[in-house]
Biotite code that builds the C-alpha atoms (Angstrom):
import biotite.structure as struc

atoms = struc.array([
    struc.Atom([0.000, 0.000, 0.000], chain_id="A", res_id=1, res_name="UNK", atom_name="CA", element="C"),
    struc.Atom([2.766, 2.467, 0.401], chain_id="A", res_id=2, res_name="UNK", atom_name="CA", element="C"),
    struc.Atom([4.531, 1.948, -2.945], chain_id="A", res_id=3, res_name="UNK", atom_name="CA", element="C"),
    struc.Atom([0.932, 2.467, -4.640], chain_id="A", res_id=4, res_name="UNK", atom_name="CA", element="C"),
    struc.Atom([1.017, 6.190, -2.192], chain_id="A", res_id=5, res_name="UNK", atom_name="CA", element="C"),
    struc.Atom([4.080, 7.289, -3.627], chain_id="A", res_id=6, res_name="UNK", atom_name="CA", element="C"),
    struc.Atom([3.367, 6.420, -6.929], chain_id="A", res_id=7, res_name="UNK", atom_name="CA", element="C"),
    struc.Atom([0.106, 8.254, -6.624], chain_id="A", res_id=8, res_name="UNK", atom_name="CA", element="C"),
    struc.Atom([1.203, 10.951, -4.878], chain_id="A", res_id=9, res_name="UNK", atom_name="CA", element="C"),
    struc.Atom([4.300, 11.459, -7.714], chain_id="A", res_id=10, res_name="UNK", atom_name="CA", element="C"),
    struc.Atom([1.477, 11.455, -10.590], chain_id="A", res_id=11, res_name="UNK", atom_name="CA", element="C"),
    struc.Atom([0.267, 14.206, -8.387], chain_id="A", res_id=12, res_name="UNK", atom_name="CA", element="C"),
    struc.Atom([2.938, 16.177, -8.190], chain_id="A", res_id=13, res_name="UNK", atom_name="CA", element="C"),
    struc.Atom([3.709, 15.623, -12.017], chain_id="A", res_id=14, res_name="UNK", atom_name="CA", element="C"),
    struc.Atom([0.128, 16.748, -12.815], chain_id="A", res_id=15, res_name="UNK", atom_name="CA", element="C"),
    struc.Atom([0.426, 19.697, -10.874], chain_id="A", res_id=16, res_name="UNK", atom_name="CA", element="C"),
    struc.Atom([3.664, 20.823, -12.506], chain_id="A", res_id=17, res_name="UNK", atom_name="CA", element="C"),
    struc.Atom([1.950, 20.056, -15.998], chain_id="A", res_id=18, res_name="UNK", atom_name="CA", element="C"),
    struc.Atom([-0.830, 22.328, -14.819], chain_id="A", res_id=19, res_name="UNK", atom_name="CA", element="C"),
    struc.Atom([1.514, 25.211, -13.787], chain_id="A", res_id=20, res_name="UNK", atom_name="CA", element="C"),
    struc.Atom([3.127, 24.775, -16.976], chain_id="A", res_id=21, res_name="UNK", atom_name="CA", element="C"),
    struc.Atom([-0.121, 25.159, -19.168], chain_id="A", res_id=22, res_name="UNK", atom_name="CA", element="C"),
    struc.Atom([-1.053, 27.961, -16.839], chain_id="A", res_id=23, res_name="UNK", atom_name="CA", element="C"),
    struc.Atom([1.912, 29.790, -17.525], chain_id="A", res_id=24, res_name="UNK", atom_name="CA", element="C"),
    struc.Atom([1.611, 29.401, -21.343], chain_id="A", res_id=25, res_name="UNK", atom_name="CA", element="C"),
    struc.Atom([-1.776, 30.146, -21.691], chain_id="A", res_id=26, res_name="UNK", atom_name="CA", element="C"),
    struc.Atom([-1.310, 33.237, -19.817], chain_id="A", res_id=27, res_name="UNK", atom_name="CA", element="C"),
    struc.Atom([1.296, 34.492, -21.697], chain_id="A", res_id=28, res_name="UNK", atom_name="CA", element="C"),
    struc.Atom([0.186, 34.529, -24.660], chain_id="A", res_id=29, res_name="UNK", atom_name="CA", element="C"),
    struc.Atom([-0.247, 37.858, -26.817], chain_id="A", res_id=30, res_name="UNK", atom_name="CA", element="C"),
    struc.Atom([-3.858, 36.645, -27.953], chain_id="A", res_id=31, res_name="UNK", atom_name="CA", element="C"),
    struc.Atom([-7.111, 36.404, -25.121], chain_id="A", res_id=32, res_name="UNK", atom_name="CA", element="C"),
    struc.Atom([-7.739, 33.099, -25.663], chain_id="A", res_id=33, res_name="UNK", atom_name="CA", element="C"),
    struc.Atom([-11.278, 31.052, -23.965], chain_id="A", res_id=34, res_name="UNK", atom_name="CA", element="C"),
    struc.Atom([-12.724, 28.209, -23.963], chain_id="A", res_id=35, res_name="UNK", atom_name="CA", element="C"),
    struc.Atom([-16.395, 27.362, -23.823], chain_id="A", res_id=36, res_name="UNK", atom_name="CA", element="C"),
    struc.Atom([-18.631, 24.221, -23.616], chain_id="A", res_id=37, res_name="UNK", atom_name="CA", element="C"),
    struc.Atom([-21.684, 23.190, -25.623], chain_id="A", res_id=38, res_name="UNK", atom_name="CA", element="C"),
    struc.Atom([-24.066, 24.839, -22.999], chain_id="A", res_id=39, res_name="UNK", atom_name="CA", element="C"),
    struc.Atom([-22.074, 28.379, -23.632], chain_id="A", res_id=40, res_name="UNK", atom_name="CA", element="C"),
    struc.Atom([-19.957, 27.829, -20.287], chain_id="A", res_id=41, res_name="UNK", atom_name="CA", element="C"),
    struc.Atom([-16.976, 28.997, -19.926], chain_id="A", res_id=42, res_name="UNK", atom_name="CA", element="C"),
    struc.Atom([-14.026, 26.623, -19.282], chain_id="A", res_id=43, res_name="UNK", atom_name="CA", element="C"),
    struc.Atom([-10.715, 28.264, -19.647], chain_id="A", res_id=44, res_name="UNK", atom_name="CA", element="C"),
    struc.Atom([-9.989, 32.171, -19.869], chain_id="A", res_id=45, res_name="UNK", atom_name="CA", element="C"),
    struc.Atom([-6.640, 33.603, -20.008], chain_id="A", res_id=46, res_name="UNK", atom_name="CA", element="C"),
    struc.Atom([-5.470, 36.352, -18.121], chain_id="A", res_id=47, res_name="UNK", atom_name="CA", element="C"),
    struc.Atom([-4.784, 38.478, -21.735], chain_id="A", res_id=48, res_name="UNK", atom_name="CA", element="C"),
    struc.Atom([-8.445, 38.167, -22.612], chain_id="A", res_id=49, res_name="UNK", atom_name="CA", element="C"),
    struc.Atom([-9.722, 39.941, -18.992], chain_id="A", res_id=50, res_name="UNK", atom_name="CA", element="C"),
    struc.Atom([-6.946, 42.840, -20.276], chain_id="A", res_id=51, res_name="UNK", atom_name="CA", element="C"),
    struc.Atom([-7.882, 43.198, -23.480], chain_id="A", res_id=52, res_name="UNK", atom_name="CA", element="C"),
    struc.Atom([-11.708, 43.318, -22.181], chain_id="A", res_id=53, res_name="UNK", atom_name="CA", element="C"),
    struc.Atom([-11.167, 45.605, -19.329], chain_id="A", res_id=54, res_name="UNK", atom_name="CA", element="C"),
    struc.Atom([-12.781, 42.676, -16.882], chain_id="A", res_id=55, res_name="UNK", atom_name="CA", element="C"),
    struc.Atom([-12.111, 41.546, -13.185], chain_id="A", res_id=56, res_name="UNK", atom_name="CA", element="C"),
    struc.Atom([-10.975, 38.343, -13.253], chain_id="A", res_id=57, res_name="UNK", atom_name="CA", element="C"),
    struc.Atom([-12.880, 37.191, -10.229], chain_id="A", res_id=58, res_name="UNK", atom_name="CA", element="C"),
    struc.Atom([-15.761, 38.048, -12.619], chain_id="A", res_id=59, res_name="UNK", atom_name="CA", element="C"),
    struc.Atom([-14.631, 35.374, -15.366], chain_id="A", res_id=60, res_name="UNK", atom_name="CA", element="C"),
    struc.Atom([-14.082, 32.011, -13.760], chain_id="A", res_id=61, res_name="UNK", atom_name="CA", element="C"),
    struc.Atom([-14.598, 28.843, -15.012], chain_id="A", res_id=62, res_name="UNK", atom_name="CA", element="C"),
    struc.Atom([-18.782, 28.371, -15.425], chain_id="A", res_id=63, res_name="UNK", atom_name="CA", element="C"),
    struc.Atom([-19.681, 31.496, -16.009], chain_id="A", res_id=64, res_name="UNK", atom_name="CA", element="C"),
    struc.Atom([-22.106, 31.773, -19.125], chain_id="A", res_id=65, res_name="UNK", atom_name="CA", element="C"),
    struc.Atom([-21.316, 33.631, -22.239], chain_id="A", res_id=66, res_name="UNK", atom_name="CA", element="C"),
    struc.Atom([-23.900, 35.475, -22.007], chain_id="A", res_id=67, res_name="UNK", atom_name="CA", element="C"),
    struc.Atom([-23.052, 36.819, -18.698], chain_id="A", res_id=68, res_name="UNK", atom_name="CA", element="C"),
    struc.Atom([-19.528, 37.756, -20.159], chain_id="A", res_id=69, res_name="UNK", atom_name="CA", element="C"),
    struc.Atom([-20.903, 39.646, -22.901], chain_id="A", res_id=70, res_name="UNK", atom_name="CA", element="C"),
    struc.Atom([-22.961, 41.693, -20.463], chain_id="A", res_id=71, res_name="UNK", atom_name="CA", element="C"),
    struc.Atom([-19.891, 42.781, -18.289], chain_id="A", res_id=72, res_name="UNK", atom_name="CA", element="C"),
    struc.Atom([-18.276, 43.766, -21.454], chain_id="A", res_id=73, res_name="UNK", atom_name="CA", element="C"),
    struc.Atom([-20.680, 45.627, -23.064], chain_id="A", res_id=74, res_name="UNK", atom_name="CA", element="C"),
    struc.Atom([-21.113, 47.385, -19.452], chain_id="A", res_id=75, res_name="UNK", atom_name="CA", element="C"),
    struc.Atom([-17.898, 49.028, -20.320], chain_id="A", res_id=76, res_name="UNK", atom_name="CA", element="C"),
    struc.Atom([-18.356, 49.668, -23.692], chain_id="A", res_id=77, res_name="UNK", atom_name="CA", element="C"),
    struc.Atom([-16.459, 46.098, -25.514], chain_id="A", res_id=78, res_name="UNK", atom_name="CA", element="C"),
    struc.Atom([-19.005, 44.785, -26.452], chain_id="A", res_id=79, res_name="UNK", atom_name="CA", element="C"),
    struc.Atom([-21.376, 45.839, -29.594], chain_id="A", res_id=80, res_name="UNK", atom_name="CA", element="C"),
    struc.Atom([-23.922, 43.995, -31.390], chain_id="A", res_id=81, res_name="UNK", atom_name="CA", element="C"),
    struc.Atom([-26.482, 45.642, -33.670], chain_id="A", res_id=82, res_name="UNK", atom_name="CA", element="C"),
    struc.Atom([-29.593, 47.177, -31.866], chain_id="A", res_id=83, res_name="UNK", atom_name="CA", element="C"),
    struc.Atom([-32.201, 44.326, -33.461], chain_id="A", res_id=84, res_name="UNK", atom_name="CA", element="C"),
    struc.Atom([-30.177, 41.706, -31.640], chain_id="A", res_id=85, res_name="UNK", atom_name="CA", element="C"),
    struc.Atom([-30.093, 40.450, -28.227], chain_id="A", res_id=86, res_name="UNK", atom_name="CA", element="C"),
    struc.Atom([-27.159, 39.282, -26.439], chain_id="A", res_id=87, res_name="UNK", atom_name="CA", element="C"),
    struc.Atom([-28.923, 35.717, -25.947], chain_id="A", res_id=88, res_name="UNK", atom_name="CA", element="C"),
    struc.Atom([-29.887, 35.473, -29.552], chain_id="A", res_id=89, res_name="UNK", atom_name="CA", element="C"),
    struc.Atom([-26.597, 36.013, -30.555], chain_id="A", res_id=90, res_name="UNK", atom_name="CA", element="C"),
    struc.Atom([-25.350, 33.698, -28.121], chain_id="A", res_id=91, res_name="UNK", atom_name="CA", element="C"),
    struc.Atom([-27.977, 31.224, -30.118], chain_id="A", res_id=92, res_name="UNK", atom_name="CA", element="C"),
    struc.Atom([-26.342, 32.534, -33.356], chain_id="A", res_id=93, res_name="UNK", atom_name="CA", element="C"),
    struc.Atom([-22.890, 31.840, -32.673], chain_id="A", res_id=94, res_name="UNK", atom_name="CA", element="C"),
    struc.Atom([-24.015, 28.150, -30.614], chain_id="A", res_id=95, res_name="UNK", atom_name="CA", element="C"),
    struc.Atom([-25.831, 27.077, -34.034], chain_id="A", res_id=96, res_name="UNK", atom_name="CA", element="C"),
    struc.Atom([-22.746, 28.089, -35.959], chain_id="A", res_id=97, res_name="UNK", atom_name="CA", element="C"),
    struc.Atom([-19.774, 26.101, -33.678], chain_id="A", res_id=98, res_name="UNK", atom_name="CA", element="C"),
    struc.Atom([-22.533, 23.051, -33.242], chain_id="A", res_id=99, res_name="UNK", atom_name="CA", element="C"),
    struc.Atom([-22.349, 22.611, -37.226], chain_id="A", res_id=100, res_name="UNK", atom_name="CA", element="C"),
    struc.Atom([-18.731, 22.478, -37.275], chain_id="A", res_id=101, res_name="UNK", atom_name="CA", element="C"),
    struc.Atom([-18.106, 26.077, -38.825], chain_id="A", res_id=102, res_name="UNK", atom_name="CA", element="C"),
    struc.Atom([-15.525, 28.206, -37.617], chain_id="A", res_id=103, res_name="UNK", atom_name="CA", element="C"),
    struc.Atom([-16.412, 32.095, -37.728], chain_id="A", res_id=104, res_name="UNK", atom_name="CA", element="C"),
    struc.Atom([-14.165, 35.181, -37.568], chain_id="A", res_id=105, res_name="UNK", atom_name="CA", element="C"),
    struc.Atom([-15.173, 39.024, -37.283], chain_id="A", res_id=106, res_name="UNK", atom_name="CA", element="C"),
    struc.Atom([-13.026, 41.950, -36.603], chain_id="A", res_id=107, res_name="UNK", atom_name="CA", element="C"),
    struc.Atom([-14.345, 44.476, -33.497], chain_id="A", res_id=108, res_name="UNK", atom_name="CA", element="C"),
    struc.Atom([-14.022, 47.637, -33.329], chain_id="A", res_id=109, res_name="UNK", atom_name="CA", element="C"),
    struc.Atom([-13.751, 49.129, -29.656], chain_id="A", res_id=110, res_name="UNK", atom_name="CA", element="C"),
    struc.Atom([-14.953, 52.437, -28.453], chain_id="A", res_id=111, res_name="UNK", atom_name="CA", element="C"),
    struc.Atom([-11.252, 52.975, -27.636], chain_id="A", res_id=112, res_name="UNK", atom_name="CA", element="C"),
    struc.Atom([-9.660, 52.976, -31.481], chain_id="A", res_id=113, res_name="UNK", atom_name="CA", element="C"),
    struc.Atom([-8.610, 49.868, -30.733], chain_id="A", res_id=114, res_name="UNK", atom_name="CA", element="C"),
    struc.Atom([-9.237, 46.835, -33.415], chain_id="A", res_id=115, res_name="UNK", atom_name="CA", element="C"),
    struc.Atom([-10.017, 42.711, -32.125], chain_id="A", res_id=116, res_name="UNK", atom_name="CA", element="C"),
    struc.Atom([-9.850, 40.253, -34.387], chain_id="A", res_id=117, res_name="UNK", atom_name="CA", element="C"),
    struc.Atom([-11.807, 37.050, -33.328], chain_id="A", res_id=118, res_name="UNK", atom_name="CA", element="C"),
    struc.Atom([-11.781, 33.938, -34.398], chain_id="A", res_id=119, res_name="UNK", atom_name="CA", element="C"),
    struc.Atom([-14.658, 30.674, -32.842], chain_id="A", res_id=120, res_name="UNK", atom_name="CA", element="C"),
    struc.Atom([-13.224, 27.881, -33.991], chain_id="A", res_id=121, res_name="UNK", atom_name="CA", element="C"),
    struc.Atom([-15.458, 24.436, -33.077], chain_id="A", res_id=122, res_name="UNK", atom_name="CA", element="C"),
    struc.Atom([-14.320, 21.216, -31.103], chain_id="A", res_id=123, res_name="UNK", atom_name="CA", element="C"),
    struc.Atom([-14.937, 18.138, -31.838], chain_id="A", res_id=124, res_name="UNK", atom_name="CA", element="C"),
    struc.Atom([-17.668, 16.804, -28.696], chain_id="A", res_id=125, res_name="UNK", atom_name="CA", element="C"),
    struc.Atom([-19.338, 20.406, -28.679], chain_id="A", res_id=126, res_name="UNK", atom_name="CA", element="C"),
    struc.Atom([-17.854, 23.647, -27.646], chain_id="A", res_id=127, res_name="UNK", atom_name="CA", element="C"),
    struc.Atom([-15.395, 26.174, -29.103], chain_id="A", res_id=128, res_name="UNK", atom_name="CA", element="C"),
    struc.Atom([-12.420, 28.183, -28.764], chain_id="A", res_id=129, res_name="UNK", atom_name="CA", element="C"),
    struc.Atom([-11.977, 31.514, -29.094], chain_id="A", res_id=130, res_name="UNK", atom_name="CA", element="C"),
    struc.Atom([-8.663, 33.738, -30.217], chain_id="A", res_id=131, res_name="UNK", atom_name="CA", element="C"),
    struc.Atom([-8.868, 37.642, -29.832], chain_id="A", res_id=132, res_name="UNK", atom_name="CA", element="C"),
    struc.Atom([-5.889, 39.487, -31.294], chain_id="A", res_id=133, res_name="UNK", atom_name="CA", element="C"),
    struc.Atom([-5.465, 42.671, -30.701], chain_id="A", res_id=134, res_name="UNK", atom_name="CA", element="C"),
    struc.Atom([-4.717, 44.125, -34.599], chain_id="A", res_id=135, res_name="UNK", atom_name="CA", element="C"),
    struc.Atom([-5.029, 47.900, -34.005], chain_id="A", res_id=136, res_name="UNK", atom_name="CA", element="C"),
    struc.Atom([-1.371, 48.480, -34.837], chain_id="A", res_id=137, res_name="UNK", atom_name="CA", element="C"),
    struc.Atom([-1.751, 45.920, -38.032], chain_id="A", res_id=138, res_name="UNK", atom_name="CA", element="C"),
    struc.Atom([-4.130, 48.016, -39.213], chain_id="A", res_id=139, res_name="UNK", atom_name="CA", element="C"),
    struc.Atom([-2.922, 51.148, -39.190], chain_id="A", res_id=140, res_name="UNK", atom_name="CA", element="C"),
    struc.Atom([0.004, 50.093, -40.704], chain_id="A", res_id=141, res_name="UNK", atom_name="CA", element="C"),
    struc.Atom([-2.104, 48.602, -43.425], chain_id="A", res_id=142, res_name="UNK", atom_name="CA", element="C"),
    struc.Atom([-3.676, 51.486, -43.751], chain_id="A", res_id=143, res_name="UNK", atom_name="CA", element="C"),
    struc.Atom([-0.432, 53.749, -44.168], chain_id="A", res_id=144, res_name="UNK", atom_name="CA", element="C"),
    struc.Atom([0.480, 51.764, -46.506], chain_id="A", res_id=145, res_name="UNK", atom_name="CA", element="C"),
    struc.Atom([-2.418, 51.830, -48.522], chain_id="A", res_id=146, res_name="UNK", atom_name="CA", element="C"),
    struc.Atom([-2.050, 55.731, -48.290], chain_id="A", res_id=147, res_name="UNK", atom_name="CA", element="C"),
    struc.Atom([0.922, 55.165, -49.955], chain_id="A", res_id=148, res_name="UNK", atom_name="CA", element="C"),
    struc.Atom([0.719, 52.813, -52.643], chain_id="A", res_id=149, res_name="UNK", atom_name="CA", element="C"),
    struc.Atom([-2.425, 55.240, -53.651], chain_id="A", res_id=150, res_name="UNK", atom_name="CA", element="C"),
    struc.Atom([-1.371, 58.679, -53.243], chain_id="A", res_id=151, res_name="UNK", atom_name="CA", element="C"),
    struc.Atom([2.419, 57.748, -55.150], chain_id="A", res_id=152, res_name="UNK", atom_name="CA", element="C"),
    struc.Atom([2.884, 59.731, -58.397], chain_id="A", res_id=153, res_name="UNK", atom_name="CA", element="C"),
    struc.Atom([4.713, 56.476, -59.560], chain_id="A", res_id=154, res_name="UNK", atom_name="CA", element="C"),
    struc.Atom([2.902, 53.844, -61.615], chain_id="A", res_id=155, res_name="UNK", atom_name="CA", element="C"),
    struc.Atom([2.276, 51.212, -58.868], chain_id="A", res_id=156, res_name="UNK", atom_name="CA", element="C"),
    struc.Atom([0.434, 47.466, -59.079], chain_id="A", res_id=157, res_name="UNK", atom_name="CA", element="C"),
    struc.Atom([-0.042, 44.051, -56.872], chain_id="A", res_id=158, res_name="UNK", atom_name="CA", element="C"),
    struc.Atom([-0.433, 41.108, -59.184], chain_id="A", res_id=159, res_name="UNK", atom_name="CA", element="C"),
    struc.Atom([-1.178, 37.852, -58.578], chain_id="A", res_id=160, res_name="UNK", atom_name="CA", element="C"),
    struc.Atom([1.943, 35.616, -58.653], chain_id="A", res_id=161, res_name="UNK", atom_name="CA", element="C"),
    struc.Atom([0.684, 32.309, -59.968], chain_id="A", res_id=162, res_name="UNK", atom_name="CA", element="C"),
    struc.Atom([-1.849, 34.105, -62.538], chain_id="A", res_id=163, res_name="UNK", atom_name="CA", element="C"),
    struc.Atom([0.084, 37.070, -62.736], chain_id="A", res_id=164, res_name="UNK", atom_name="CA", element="C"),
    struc.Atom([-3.450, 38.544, -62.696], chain_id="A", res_id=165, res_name="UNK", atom_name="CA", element="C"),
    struc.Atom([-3.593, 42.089, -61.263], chain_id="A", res_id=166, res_name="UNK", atom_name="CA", element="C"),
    struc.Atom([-4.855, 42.400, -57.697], chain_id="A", res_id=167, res_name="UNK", atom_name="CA", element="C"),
    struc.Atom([-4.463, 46.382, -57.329], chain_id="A", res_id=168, res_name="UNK", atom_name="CA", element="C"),
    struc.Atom([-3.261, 49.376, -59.428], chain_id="A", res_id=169, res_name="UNK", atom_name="CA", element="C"),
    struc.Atom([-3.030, 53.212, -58.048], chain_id="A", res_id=170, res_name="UNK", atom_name="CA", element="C"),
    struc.Atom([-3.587, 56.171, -59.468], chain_id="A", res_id=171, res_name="UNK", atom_name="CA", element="C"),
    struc.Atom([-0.877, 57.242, -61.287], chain_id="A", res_id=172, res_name="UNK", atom_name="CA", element="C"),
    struc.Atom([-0.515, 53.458, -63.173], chain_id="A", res_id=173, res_name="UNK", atom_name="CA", element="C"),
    struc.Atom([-4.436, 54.183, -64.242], chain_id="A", res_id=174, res_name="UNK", atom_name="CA", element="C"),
    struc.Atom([-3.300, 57.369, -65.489], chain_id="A", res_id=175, res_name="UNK", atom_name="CA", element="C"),
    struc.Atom([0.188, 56.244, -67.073], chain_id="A", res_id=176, res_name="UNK", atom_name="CA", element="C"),
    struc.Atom([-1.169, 53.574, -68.946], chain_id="A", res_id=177, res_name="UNK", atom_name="CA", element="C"),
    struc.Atom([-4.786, 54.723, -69.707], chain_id="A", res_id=178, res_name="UNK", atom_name="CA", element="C"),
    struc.Atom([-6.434, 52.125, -68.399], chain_id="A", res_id=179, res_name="UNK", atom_name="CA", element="C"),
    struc.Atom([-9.423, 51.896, -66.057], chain_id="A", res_id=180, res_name="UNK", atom_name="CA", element="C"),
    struc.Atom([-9.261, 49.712, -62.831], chain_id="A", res_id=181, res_name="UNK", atom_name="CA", element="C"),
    struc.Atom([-11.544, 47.542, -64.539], chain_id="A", res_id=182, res_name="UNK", atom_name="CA", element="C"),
    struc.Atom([-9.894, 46.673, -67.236], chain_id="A", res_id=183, res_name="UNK", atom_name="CA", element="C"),
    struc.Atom([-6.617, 46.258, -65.004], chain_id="A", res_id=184, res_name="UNK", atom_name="CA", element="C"),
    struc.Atom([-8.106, 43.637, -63.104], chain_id="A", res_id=185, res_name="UNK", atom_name="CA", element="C"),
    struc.Atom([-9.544, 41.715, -66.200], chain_id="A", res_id=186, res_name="UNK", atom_name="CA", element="C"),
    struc.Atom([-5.558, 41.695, -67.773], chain_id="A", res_id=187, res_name="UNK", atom_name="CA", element="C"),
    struc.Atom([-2.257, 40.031, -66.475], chain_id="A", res_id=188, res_name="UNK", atom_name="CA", element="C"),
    struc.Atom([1.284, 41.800, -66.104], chain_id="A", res_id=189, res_name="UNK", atom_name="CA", element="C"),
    struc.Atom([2.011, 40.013, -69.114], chain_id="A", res_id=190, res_name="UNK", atom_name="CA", element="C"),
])
């Protein structure tokens, strides 16, 4: 019997370190990252997410509906759906969508400027899990960008490289070449 204790009690001890170790990952992560069941429970929330969301922790422990979540953020203002919606119909929504397998993505804008990108994707026995990435800076590099691929006064393009189909033009190649973006995008580079 006391062999069978110590061999217990070092599975223990080896789960517990496992734990700590999955803790530690999950809560360093860049992304907010959760977990929820078929019944819209939450299971596992990492520390990131409760930042990113402005919650108390002690608010978002394991069990705690969706629903509820989505309350407390739209409380403070991270949280919008449209008007015509309820919280618990789109908590329906996005429950139909994960129980047919789909994954689902959207991209949030916050009343703060910044931007979440979110992405449900379904597990197999019911339930889903959820990434939110924080793309604010992304996107306004994105969007620099595009301000200057557009506003260049050289004759600029994006084509595809396997078709070698156009993707974009700016401007000054519309102008250069006396083409419309149409018919850009219905030629190749070649």
């Amino acid at each position: 019997a006391g062999a069978a204790f110590l061999i217990s009690r070092k599975i223990g001890r080896n789960l517990q370190a496992q734990n700590r170790q999955l803790d530690a990952a999950l809560n360093n992560m860049s992304q907010g990252l959760t977990m929820f069941d078929r019944s819209a429970r939450l299971i596992v929330c990492n520390k990131r997410y409760t930042q990113m969301y402005k919650l108390p922790p002690e608010a978002v422990k394991p069990g705690t509906s969706l629903a509820e979540i989505l309350r407390l953020r739209a409380a403070n203002n991270t949280f919008f759906i449209s008007s015509h919606i309820s919280i618990d119909d789109y908590v329906a929504e996005l429950l139909a969508r994960v129980g047919q397998g789909t994954s689902n993505s959207y991209v949030s804008e916050l009343s703060d400027g910044r931007t979440i990108a979110v992405i449900n994707h379904p597990m197999p026995g019911g339930g889903w899990v959820a990434t939110h990435d924080d793309i604010t800076e992304a996107r306004r590099r994105e969007d620099s960008f595009r301000l200057l691929f557009e506003g260049s006064p050289i004759p600029m393009w994006v084509h595809d490289l396997d078709t070698m189909g156009f993707l974009a033009v700016n401007d000054a190649a519309v102008a250069q070449y006396g083409y419309s973006r149409e018919q850009f995008m219905a030629m190749t580079v070649l």
